[in-house]
Structure formats: C-alpha cells, structure tokens
N, C-alpha and C positions, 0 to 999 in steps of 0.2 A: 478274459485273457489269462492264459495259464504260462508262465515260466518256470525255467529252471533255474537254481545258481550253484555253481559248484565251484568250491575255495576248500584250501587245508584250512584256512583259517576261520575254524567254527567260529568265533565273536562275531568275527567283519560279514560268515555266512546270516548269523543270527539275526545280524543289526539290518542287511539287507533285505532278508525276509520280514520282517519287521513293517519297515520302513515302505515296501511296495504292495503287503497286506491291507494297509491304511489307503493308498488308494486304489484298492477294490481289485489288486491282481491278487492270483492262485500261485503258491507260489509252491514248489518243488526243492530240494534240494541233497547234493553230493560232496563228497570231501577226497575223488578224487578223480585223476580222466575217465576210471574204468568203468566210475558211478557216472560219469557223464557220457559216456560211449551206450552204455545198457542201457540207462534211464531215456537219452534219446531216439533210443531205435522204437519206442511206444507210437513216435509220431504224434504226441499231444503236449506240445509246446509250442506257442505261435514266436516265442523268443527264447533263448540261452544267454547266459551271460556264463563265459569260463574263466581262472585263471592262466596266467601264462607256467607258471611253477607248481605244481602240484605232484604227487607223489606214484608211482605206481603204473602213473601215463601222463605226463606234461601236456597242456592247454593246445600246443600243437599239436601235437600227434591225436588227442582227442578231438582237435574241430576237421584235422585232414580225412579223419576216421568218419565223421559225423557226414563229410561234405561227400562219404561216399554213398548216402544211402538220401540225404535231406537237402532241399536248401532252407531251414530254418535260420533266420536272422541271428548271428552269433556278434555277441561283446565280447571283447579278449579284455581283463583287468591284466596291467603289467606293473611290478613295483621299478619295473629299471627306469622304462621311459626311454631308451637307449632305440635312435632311429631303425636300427640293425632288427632289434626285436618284433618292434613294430613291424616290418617287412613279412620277415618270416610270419605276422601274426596273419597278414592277408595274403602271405602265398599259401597259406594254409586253407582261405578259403574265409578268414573272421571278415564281419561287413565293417565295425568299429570297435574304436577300444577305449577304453578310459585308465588313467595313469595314475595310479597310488601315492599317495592318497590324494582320493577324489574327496567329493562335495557331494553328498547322494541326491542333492539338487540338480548337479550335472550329470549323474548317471539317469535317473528319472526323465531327464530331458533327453535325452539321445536312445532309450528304452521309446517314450513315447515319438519320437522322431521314424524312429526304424518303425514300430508296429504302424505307423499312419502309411509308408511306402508300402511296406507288405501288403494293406488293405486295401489301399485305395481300389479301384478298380471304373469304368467306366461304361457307358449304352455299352452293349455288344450289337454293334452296327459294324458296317463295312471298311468305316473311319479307323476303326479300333486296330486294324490289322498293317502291317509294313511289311512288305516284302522286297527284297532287291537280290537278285541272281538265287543263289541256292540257301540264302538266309531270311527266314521271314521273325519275326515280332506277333506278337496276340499281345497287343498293348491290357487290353481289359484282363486277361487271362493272368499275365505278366510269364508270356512261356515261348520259349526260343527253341526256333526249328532249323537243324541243316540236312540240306535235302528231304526234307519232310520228317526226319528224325527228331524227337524231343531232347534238346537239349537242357542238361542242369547250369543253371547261372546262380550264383548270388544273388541277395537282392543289387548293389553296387555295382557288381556285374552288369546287370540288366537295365537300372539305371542311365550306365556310362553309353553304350550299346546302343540304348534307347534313345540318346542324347545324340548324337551321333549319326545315327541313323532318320534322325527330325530333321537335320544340317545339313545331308552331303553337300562334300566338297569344299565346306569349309573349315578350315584348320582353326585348331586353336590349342593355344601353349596350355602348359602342363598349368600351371596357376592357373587360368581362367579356368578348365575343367574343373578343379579343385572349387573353384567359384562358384561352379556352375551347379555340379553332381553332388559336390559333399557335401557342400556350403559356406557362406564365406565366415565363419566363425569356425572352418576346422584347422584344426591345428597341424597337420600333420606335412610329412615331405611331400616334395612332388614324386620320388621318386614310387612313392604309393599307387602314382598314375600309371607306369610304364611296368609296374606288375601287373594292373587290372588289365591291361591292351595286351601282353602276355597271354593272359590266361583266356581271352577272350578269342586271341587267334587258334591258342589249342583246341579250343572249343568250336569254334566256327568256322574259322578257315579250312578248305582240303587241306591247304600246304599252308601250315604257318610261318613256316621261315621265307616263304614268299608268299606273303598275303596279297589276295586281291581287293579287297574292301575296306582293311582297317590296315589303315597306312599311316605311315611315317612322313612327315615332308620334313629334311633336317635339317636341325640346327634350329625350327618354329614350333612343331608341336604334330598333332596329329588330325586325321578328317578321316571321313568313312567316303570311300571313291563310289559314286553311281554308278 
C-alpha cells in the first residue's frame, strides 16, 4: 500500500513517515497543497493524508482539487479542531480527519480503517449490484451510476448511499447514521451527516433541491424512498 502525507511541518512529516514505514506502507511525501495536487494526479496512492494549513495551497483547496480528478481516501489533519473546519474539511470531499495533536496509534487506526472500505470488494454476482429508478450501486466495484453515467463518490459518500439504499424507506437520525456509516467511536458532528446527503443529492439526484430518493423526513432524519 502506497501513501502520501503532505504537512509544512517536516518533523510531524518525518515522524509519520517513519512510523507507517514500520508497518510495511510506502510512503510518499509533500510540504505543501501544490506537492499534494501534483503528486496525486500520478494516481498511485491507495490513501492521502493532508494538512488542513499549509502554504501555497491550504488542505482544502488541495483535496477539492484532488476530488476533481480521484476518489482516493483523504485524511485532513487539523490543529483547530474547530466543528466549522471540520465541515469545510468534507465539503471538500476529505473521508476523515484526525485533530492535532493526535496519537499516531489513532491515525494508524483510521488509515487502516479507510484502506479495509476501499478494498473490500465482494463475488461479482447479481447480488453485488442495487438499482432503484436512474440510480444504481456496483457494490463489489464500489461505483455509482445516474442514468447509467459513472458517477465520482467518496469512499463515505458511497458508504452512506450504500447504507441507505440496503434500508429504503427507513429513516434514521443523523446520530444512528453516524453509528451506523462512521462508527460508533467517531467523534465528530452530526452536522457532518447533512453535508454528505448534500453532496450526495448533487451527485445523484436530477434535481437536488427536490430530491426523489434521498429524502428528508423533518425534524427525524433521513431514508432513501423506493
């Protein structure tokens, strides 16, 4: 498995490389967006990890950048930890983020967490495939079609989607998803959840501001309608 990490801060760059060398990843790295904009367009990173501050091209604009060509699994490191940031880190397109300072026990764990979704994959049988109205799923593939067009998702994206689309019709609050899709050990807002159904409408629905599929029931949470 080959990564990237791109931080100004050569030591914390150093000490990560370092530290994910040991177990057995290839590891790359940048010291600033515009090293991480280049270096990903290679296409040979099955993971990134970015900062959120960096110089030249900030962590956003390099994963917004990124998320126009890849969906390779992106970590956003942030030193604020400030919900607001976080937001912006997945309207950007980041799958997760670890907050300064971390634990590289904790980063290691959510590196190996994202590369097991990315991989997984399943029989390529009949099973493998969801379809409802002009939205289909290639569960084994992990690759989302509208209108028979390939659509780019995240991994998180695809997850929630995925999730969702296993359920119609059943609604479920913004917490249980987070239960559900991220896990129950993630830390983060719910509001995290009503970015990815967002972005998920842009992407899928004809008309997102009036979705037919990935709905809203208000004031409880959301359901994918059959």
């Amino acid at each position: 498995m080959k990564i990237l990490v791109v931080d100004d801060e050569k030591l914390l760059v150093k000490g990560i490389k370092f530290n994910l060398e040991t177990e057995g990843y290839t590891v790359d790295v940048g010291y600033d967006g515009e090293d991480a904009v280049n270096l990903a367009r290679s296409g040979k990173y099955d993971l990134i990890i970015l900062d959120l501050m960096m110089p030249r091209k900030d962590g956003l604009e390099a994963c917004q950048e990124i998320r126009g060509f890849s969906s390779v699994p992106i970590i956003m490191l942030t030193a604020r930890g400030e919900r607001a940031d976080l937001l912006l880190g997945f309207e950007s397109g980041a799958d997760d983020y670890v907050t300064k300072p971390f634990d590289i026990l904790e980063l290691k764990a959510r590196i190996r967490a994202l590369l097991r979704r990315a991989n997984r994959t399943l029989p390529n049988t009949g099973g493998s495939s969801l379809e409802h109205g002009h939205i289909r799923l290639d569960e084994a593939r992990r690759s989302a079609y509208r209108d028979g067009e390939a659509v780019e998702l995240t991994m998180k994206e695809f997850d929630l989607i995925l999730f969702l689309m296993k359920h119609p019709g059943k609604v479920y609050s913004r917490e249980a998803l987070l239960d559900l899709v991220w896990g129950y050990d993630y830390q983060g807002d719910t509001r995290t959840v009503d970015v990815h159904i967002r972005r998920l409408r842009e992407k899928l629905e004809r008309d997102p501001a009036k979705p037919r599929y990935i709905v809203t029931k208000w004031g409880v949470g959301y359901y994918f309608a059959d």
